[in-house]
KOLKOLPA-39917 format. One record per residue (C-alpha): residue number from 0; residue in three letters; x, z, y. Coordinates in steps of 0.001 Angstrom, whole numbers, plus 500000, padded with zeros to 6 digits. Layout:
<roros>
(roro NUM; 'Ala'; (X; Z; Y));
...
</roros>
This chain:
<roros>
(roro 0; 'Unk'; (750266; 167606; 257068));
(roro 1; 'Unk'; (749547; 164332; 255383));
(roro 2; 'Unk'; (752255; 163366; 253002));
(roro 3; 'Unk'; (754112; 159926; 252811));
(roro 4; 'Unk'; (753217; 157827; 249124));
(roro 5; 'Unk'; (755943; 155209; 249569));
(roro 6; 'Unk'; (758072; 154138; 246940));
(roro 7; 'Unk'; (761904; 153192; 246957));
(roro 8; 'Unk'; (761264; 151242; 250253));
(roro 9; 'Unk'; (759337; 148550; 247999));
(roro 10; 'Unk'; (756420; 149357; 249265));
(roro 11; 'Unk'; (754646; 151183; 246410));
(roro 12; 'Unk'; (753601; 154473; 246655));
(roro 13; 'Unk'; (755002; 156850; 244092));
(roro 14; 'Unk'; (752422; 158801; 241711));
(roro 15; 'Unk'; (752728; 162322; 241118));
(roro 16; 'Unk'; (755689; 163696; 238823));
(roro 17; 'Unk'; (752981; 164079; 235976));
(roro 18; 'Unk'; (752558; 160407; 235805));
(roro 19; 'Unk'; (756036; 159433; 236706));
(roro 20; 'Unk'; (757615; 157117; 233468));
(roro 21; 'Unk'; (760408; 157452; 232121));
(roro 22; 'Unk'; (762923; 157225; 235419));
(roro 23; 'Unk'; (765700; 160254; 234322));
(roro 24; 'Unk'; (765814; 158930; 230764));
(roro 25; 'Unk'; (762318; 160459; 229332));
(roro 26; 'Unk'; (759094; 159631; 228994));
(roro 27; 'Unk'; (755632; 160753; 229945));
(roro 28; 'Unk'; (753947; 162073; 227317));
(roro 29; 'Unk'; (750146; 163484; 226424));
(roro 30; 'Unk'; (749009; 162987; 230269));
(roro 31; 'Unk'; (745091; 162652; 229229));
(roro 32; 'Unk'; (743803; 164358; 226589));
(roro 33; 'Unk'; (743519; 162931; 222962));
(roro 34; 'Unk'; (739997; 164031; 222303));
(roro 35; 'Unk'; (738549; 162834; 225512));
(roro 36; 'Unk'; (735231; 161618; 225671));
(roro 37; 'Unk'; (735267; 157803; 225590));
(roro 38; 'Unk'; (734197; 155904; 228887));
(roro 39; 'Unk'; (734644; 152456; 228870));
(roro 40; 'Unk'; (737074; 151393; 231606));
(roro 41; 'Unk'; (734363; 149537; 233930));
(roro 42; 'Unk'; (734764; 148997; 237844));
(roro 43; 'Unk'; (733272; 152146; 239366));
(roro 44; 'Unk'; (730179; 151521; 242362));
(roro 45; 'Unk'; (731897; 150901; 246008));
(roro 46; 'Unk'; (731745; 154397; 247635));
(roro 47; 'Unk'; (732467; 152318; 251008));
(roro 48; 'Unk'; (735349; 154600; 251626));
(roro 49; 'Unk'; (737884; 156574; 250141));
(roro 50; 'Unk'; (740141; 159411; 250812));
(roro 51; 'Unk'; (743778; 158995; 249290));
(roro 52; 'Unk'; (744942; 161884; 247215));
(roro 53; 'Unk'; (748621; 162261; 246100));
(roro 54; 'Unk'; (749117; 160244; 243054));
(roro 55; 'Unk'; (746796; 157618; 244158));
(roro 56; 'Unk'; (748681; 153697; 244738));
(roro 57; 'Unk'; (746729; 150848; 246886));
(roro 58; 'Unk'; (747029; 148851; 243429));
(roro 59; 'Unk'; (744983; 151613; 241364));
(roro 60; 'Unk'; (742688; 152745; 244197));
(roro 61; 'Unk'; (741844; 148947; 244416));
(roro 62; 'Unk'; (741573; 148640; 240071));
(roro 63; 'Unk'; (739056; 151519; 239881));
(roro 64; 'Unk'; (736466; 149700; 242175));
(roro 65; 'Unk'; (737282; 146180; 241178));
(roro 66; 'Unk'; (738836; 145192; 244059));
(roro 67; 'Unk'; (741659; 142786; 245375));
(roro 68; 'Unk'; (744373; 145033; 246705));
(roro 69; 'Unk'; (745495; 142647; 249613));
(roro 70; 'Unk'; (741761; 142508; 250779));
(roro 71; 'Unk'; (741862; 146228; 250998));
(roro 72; 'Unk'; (745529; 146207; 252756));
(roro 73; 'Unk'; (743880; 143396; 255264));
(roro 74; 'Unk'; (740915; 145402; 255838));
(roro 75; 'Unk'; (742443; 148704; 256305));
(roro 76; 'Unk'; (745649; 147106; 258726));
(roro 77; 'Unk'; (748191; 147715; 255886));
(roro 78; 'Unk'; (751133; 145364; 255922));
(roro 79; 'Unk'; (752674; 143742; 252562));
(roro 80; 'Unk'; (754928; 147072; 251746));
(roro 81; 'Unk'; (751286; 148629; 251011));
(roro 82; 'Unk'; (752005; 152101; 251760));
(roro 83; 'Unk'; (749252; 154542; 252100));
(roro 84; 'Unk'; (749401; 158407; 253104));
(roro 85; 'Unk'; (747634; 161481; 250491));
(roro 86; 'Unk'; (744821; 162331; 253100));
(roro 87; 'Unk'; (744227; 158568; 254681));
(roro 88; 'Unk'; (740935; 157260; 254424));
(roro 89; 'Unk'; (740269; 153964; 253625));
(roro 90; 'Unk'; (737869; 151311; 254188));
(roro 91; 'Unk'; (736535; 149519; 250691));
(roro 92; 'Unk'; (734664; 146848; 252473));
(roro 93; 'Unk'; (735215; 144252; 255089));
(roro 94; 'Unk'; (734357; 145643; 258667));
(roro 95; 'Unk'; (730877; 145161; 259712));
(roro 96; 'Unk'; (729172; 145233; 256049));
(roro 97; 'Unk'; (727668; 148433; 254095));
(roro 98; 'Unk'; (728387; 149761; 251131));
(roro 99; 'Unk'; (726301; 149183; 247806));
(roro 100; 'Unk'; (725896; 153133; 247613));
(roro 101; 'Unk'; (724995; 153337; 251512));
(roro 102; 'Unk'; (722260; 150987; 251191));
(roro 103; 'Unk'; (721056; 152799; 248301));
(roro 104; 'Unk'; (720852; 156022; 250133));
(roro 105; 'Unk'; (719418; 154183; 253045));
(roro 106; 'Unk'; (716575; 152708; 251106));
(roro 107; 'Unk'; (715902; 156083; 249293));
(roro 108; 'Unk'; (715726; 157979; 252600));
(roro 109; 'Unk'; (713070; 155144; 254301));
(roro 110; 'Unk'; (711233; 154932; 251395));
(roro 111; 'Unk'; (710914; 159140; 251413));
(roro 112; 'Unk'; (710208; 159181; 255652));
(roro 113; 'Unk'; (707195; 156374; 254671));
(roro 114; 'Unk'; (705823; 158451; 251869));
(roro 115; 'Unk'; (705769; 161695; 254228));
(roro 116; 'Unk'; (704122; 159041; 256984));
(roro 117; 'Unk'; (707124; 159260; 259642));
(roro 118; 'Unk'; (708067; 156341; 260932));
(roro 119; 'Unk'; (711692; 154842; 260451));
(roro 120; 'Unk'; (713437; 151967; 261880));
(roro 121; 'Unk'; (713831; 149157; 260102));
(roro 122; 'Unk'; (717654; 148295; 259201));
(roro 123; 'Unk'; (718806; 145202; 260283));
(roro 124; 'Unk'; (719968; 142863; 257005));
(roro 125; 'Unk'; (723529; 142415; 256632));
(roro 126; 'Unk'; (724771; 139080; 256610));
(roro 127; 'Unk'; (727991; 139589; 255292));
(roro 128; 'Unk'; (728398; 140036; 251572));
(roro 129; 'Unk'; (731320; 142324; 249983));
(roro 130; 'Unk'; (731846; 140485; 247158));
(roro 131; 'Unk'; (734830; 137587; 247571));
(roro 132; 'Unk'; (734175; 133966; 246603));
(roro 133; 'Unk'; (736243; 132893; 243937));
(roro 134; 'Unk'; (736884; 129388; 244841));
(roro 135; 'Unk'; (739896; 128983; 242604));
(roro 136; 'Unk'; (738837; 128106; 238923));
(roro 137; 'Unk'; (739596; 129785; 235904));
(roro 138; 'Unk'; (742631; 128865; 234261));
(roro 139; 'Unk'; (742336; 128628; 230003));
(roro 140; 'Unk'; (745416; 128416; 227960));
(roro 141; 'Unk'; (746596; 124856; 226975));
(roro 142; 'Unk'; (745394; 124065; 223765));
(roro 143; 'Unk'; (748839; 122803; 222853));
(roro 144; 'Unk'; (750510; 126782; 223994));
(roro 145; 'Unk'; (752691; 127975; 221000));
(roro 146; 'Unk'; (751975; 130868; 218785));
(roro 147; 'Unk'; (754141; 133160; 220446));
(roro 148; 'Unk'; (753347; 132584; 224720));
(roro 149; 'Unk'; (750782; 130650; 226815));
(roro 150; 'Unk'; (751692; 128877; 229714));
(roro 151; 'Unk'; (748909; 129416; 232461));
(roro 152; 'Unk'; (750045; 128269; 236051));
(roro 153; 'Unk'; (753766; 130045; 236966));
(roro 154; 'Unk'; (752967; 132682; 234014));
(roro 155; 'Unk'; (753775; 132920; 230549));
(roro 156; 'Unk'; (751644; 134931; 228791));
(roro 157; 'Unk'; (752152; 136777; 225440));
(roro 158; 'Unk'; (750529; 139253; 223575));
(roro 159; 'Unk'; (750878; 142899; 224380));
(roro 160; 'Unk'; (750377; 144522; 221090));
(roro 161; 'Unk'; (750008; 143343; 217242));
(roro 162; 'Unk'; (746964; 144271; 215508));
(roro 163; 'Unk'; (743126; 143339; 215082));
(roro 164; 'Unk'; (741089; 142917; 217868));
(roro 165; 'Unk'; (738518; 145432; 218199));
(roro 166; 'Unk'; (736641; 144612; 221317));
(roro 167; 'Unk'; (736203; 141546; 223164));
(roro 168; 'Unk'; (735455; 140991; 226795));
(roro 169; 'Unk'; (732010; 140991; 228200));
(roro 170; 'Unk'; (731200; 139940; 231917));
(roro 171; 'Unk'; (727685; 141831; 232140));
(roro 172; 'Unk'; (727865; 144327; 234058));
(roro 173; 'Unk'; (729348; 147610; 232233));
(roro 174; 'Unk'; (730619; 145444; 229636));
(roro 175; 'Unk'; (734335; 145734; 228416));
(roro 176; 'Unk'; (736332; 144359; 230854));
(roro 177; 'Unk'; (739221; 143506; 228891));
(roro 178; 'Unk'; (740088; 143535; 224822));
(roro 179; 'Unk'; (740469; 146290; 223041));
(roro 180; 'Unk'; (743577; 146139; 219968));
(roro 181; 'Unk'; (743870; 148898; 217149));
(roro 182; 'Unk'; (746986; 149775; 215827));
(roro 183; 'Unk'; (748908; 153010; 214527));
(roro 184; 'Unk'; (749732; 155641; 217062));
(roro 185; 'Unk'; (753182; 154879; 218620));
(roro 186; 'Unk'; (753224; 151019; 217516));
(roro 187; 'Unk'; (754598; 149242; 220702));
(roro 188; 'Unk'; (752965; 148046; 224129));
(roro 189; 'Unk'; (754607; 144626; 225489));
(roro 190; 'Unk'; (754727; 143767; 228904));
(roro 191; 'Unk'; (752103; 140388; 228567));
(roro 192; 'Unk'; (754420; 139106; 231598));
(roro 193; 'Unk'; (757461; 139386; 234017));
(roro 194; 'Unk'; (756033; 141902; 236824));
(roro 195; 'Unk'; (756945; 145141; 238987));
(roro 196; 'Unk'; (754856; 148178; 237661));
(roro 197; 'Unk'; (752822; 149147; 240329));
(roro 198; 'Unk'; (751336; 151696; 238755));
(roro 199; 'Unk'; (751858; 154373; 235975));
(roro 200; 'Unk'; (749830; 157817; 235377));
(roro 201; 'Unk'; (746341; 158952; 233928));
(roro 202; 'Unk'; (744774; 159099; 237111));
(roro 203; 'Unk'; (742366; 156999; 236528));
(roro 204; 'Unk'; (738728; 157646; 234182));
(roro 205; 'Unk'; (738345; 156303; 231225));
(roro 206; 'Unk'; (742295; 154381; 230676));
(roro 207; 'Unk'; (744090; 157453; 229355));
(roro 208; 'Unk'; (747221; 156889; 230526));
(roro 209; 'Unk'; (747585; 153543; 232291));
(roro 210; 'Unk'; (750046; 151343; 232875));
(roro 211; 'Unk'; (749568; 148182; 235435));
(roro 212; 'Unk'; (751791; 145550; 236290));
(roro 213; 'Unk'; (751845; 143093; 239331));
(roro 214; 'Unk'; (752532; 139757; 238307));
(roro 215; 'Unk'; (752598; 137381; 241257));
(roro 216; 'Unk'; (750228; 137108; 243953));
(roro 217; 'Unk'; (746781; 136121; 241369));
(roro 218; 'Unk'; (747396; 138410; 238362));
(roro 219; 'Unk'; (747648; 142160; 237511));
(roro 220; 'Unk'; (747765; 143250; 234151));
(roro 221; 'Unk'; (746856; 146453; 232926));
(roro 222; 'Unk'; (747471; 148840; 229287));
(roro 223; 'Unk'; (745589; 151858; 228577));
(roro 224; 'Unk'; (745068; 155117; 226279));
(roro 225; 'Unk'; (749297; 155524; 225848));
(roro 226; 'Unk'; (750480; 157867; 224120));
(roro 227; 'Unk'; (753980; 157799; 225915));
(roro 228; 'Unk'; (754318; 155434; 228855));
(roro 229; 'Unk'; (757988; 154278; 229124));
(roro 230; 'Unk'; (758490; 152599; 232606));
(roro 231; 'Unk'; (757776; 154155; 235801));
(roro 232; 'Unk'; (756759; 152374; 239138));
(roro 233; 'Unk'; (758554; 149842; 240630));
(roro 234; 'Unk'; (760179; 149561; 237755));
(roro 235; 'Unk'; (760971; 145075; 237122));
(roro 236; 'Unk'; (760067; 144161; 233565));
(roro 237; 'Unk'; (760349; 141371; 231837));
(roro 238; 'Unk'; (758108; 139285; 229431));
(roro 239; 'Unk'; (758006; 141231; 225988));
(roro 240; 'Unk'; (759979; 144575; 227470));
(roro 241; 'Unk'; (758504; 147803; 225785));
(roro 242; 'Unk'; (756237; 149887; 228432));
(roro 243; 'Unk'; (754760; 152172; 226066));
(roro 244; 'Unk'; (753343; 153330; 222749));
(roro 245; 'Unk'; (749785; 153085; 221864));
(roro 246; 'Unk'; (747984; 155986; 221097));
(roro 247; 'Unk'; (744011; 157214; 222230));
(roro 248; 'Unk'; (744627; 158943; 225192));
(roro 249; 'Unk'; (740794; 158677; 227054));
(roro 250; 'Unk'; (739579; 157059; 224078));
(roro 251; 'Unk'; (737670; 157919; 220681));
(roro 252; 'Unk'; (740549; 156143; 218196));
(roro 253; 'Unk'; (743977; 154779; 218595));
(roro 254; 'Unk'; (743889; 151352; 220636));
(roro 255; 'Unk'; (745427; 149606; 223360));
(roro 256; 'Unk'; (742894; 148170; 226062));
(roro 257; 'Unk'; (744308; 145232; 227606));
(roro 258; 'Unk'; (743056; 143674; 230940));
(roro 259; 'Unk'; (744341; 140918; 233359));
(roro 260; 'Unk'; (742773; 141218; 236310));
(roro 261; 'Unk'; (743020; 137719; 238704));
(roro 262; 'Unk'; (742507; 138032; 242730));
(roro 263; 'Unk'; (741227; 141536; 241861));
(roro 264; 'Unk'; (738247; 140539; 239254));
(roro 265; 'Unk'; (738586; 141130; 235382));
(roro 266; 'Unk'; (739355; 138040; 233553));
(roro 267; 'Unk'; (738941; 137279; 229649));
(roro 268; 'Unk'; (742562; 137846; 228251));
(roro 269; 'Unk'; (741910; 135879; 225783));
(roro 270; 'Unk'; (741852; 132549; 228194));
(roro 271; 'Unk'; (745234; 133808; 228753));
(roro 272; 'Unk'; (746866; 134911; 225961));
(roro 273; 'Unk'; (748595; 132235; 223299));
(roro 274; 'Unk'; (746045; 131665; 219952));
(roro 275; 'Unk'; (747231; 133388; 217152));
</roros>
């Protein structure tokens, strides 16, 4: 029987207890293991489809393959609460295209029926493409933003953690999509805007345990390898509130990763953030 993933009637479906924050007073603690073998948060390959398992939200099923969630609610008929079921499939492209990973296996399978001299039909090119214009341009903080917050649009952005940065943001592909800041284990993780918490577990490779937070209708922000996430989901929080502690969980050394993700495509934060 599938099972209902919908959250306090806002829409959001619930994660597992394991991942649940802190919503009867504690918090969640040691959800991915310290010593796990690093792998840098990166956009995993569109399967095409995907089969919801308990724990999973439309905001982090949409995160893990780079996606904007309210393309994958349009596509899949899912109105603006956004609740899915543990067992639904859905679709991860627009109708009518094909998967990166289908075409792949479609090309390796014609190029092995030539090579064994069988004939195979030719597939027709798709038209369609499954990656989303941008038309909107990139918004950089005003030169003129005070130490402490940057104004960018309807957003005031401040920093989520103190510390050095350790990694920057790359756009080539399975470059660090966000910035990476070292600190001690258990120094504390800022909300980088007002939001609802749409998300909060370790269900997710390579971010530990992962907090994200919906912003407005553009941004998501995200904060990984936790040692103790604070907040659980639909949880409001405001610029500056605590929503964790940092610590290495998915990762190699204590660090907070930091992303803000705009119309579902990583951004560099530091556009965003106020200069130091």
């Amino acid at each position: 029987m599938l099972l209902w993933l919908q959250g306090c009637g806002s829409g959001f479906a619930p994660v597992t207890d394991q991942s649940l924050g802190a919503r009867s007073g504690s918090s969640v603690t040691s959800l991915a293991s310290p010593s796990a073998t690093t792998n840098r948060p990166t956009p995993l390959p569109n399967p095409g489809t995907y089969r919801v398992v308990r724990g999973d939200t439309l905001y982090s099923i949409s995160w893990r393959y780079g996606l904007d969630y309210r393309q994958v609610a349009i596509w899949n008929g899912i109105d603006q609460r956004y609740q899915i079921l543990a067992g639904q499939t859905l679709r991860l492209t627009p109708p009518g295209t094909i998967s990166t990973s289908s075409v792949a296996m479609t090309s390796q399978a014609t190029q092995q029926s030539t090579s064994s001299g069988t004939s195979q039909p030719t597939s027709q090119s798709n038209s369609q493409t499954n990656t989303q214009t941008n038309t909107q341009a990139r918004t950089t903080a005003p030169a003129t933003a005070p130490q402490s917050v940057a104004q960018v649009g309807n957003l005031t952005w401040r920093w989520p953690a103190q510390g050095p940065i350790i990694g920057r943001f790359s756009a080539q592909a399975g470059g660090n999509k966000g910035i990476d800041i070292a600190g001690k284990e258990g120094d504390p993780i800022y909300a980088a805007a007002p939001g609802r918490v749409v998300y909060a577990g370790s269900g997710l490779l390579g971010y530990g345990n992962l907090v994200i937070i919906n912003h407005n209708q553009q941004f998501l922000s995200a904060y990984a390898h936790n040692s103790r996430i604070l907040v659980s989901e639909n949880d409001m929080v405001k610029s500056g509130d605590k929503i964790a502690e940092m610590g290495q969980t998915g990762a190699d050394r204590v660090q907070l990763h930091f992303e803000i993700r705009r119309d579902g495509k990583p951004v560099d934060p530091m556009l965003y953030l106020p200069k130091r």
